[in-house]
N, C-alpha and C positions, 0 to 999 in steps of 0.2 A: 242283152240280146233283144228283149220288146222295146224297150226305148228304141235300139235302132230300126228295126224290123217295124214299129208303128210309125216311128216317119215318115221312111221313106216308103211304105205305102198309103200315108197318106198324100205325098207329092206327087203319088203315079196315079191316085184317084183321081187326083184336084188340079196339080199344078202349083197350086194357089200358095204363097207363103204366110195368106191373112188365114187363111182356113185352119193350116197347120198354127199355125199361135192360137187358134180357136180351143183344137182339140184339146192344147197344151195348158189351155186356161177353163176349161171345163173337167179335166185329170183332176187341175189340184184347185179350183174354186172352192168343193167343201172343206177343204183340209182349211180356209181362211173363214170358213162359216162358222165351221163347227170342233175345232179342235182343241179350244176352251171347253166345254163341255166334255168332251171327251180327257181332257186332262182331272176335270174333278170323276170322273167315271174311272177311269185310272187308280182313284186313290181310295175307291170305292170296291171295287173289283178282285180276284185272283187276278195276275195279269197276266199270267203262262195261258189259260184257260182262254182268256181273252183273244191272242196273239192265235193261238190254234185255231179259234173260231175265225178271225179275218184272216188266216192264211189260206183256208179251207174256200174263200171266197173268193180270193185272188186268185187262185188255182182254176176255179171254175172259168174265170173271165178270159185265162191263157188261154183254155180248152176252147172256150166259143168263140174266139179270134182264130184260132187255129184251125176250126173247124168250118167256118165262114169263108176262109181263104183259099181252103183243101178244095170246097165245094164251089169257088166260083162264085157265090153267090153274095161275097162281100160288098159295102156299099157305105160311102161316108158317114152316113147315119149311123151307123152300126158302131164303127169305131167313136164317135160323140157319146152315143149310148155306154157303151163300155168304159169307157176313159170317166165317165159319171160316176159308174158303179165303183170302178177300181179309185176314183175318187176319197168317193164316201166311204170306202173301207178304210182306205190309208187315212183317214181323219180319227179313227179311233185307233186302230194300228200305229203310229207312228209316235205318238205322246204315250200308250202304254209300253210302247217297245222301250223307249228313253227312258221312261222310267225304272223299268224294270233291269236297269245296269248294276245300280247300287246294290239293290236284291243278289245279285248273281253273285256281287265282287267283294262288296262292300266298300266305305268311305276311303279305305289307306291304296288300294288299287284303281281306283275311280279314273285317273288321269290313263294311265295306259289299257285301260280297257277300253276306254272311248277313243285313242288310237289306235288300238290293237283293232277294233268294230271300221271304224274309218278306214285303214287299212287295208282292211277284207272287203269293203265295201267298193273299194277303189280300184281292188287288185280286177275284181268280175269286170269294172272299165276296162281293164287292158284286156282281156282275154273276150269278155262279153261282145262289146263290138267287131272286133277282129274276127273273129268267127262265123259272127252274126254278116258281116260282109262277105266275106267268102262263100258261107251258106246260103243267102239269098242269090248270091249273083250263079253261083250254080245247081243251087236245087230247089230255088222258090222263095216266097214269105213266110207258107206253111210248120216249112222243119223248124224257123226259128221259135214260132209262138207254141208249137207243140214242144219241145226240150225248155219250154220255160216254165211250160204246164207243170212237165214233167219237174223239175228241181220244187215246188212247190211241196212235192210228198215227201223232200228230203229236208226239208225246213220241219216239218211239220212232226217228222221222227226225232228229228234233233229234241224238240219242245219238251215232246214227252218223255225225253228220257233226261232232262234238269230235275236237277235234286230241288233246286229255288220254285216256289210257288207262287210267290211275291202276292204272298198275302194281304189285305188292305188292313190299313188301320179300323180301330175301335170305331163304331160307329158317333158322330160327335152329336147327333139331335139337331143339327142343322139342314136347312134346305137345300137343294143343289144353286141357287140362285144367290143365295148366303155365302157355301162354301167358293165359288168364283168370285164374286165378290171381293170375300179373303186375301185371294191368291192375287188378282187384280190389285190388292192396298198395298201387299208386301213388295212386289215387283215395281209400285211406283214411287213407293217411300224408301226404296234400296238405293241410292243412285249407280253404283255399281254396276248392279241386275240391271239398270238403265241404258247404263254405257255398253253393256255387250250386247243388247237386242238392238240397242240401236247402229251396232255393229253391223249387226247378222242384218237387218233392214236395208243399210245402205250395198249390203254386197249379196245378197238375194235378190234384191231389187234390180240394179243393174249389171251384174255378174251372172249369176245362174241360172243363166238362161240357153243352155249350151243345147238341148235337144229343139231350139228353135235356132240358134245362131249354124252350128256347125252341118247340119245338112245344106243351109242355105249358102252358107259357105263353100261347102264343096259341089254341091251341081250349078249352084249359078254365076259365083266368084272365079269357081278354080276348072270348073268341067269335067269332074271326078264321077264314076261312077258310085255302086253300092260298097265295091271292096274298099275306094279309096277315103268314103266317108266312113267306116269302119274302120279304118289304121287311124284316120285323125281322131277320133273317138278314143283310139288304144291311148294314143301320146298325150291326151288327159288324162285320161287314167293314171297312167303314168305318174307324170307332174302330182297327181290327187295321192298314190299310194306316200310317194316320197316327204309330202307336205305331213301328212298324218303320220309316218314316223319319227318325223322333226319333231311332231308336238309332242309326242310320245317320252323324246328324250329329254325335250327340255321340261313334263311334266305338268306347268303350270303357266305358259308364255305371259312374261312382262305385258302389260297394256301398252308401250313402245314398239314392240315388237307384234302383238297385234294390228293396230295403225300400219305402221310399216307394213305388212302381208297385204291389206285393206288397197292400197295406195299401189301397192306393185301388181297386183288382181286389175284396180282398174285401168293401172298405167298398160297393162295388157289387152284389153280391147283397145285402147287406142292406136295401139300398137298393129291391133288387128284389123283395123281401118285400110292399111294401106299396101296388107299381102297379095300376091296374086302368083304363088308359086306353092304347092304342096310343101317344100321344105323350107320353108322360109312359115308358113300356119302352124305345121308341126309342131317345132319346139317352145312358137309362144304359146301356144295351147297346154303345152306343158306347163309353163312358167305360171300362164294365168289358174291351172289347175294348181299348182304347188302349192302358190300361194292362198289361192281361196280355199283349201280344204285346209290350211294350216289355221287361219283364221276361224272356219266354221268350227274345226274339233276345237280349239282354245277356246273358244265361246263356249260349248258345250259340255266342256271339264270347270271352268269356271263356274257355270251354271247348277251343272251337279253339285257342287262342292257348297255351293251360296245357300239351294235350297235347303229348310227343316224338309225331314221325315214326312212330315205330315202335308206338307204341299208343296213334294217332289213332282208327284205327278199333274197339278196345276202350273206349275214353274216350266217343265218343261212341255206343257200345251201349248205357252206362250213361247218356246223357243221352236218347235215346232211351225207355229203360225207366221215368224216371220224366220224362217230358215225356208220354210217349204210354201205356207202359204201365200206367199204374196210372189209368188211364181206365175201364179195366171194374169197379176197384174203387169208385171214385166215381161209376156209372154205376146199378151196380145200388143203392148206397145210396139216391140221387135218383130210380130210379124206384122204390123199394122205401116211401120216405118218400111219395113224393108219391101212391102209389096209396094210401096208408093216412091221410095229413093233410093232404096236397094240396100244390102246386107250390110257394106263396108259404111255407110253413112246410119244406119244403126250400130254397128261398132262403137263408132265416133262418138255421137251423143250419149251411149251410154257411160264411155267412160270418162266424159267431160263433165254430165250431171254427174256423174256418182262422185268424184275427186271433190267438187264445189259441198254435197253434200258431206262428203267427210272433215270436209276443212270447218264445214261449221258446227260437228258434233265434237271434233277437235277443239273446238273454241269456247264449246259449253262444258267440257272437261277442265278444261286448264280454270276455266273462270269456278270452279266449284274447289277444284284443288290444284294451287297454284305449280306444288310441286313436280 
């Protein structure tokens, strides 16, 4: 519901589609700063205790959005500020949240918790925006950032009542500069762990970029209000819940079948270039949701399963960083293109660069393993 609910008040601020890829790239710029560090903090840390402490943060930040918009008193700046803050929290929130899966589930369950998580994370797309549209288009921006405040104290109950503490390891006598480091040699002596960041890179990169694409898509492409960029948001969801229980079933997705999701993610913005009908956005929205979240979770069970114990939570800093972080980079490209040639002609080049770059992480595969 604040994904959508922050957009599109920042479109009614601004207009602007460079501004909005601003805010979108100041959100997650520390997550690309500092989410290495926050991965060795992770492996250092309780991580329940962690998680409750930036949930407690995130919470505050719905409440001063919500209370900024209540009072009128909102102002572009405001939202820059806060999309900082909720930033910097989500940079250490988000590599101890991943890490702390194994904790909860253990090794033999890894694969469908990371779907089951995906899943749930996907389903709040369908319902989150929908809602979020209907509620702003008739009773404000306010009710949505305030009920988002609100679900924050029910994260935060769940926390504390996990049996898992996700306790850190033995202290090793190393420096935090040391222990990154580490976690840096193992990730680039894997080739493996190789091949699926640089998965997650090329489809983060040009893919996920949907809270910049899809508003821009529906007020300026298609001439939808707040309820109608809210249903296209559900129909991601959508596509996102169903992809995450694919990975779920097939527990381990072939690296073929990776590729493939990759390739049909980006053959879906290209595809997204040339809509100009609500039902006709809809279902590829779906499709390209399907498939990018079948990819992201496959990366993410792979990833779990690759790292030691001991620098699980560095392992997934770096999937973190190029899942989430390099969002502000693909963020302000797409609104920087789209204020200049318009939405459908950022479609296009995203999914014409991203294709070109898979074909040649495809090519540095086969050439390492022929088979």
């Amino acid at each position: 519901m604040q994904t959508v609910a922050q957009s599109w008040l920042v479109l009614q601020l601004t207009d602007s589609p460079l501004r909005l890829g601003l805010v979108g790239t100041l959100q997650s710029a520390p997550v690309l700063l500092f989410c290495i560090p926050a991965g060795a903090i992770a492996d250092r840390l309780p991580k329940r205790r962690v998680l409750v402490l930036t949930q407690l943060v995130l919470g505050a930040e719905a409440v001063a959005l919500a209370l900024l918009v209540w009072s009128g008193a909102i102002a572009y700046w405001h939202v820059c500020a806060l999309g900082l803050v909720m930033g910097l929290t989500a940079a250490i929130d988000q590599p101890t949240r991943q890490a702390f899966v194994v904790d909860m589930v253990g090794r033999e369950d890894v694969g469908n918790a990371v779907a089951l998580n995906s899943a749930a994370f996907n389903a709040a797309r369908i319902v989150g925006p929908a809602v979020a549209g209907l509620l702003i288009a008739r009773a404000g921006l306010a009710p949505a950032f305030a009920l988002n405040a609100a679900g924050f104290a029910v994260v935060i109950a769940a926390l504390l009542r996990l049996r898992a503490l996700g306790l850190p390891r033995p202290p090793s006598g190393a420096t935090m500069g040391q222990e990154i480091a580490e976690g840096l040699r193992y990730a680039v002596g894997t080739p493996a762990v190789m091949l699926v960041l640089g998965l997650l890179t090329v489809v983060s990169l040009f893919v996920f970029n949907f809270t910049v694409y899809v508003p821009l898509l529906a007020r300026t492409v298609l001439g939808l209000g707040a309820e109608g960029f809210g249903f296209l948001m559900a129909w991601l969801g959508i596509g996102a819940v169903a992809g995450a229980l694919t990975v779920g079933a097939l527990r381990l997705p072939p690296v073929g079948v990776m590729f493939g999701a990759a390739a049909v993610a980006l053959g879906g913005l290209l595809a997204l270039a040339a809509v100009r009908s609500f039902w006709t956005a809809a279902p590829l929205l779906a499709l390209t949701g399907f498939a990018g979240i079948m990819l992201v979770a496959g990366c993410n069970t792979r990833l779990q399963l690759a790292a030691p114990a001991a620098l699980r939570g560095r392992v997934m800093g770096l999937y973190v960083l190029l899942s989430y972080g390099v969002f502000p980079i693909g963020a302000f490209m797409v609104g920087a293109i789209s204020q200049r040639w318009g939405v459908s002609t950022a479609f296009f080049l995203g999914g014409v660069c991203g294709l070109v770059a898979l074909a040649a992480l495809g090519g540095w595969w086969r050439g390492r393993s022929p088979r």
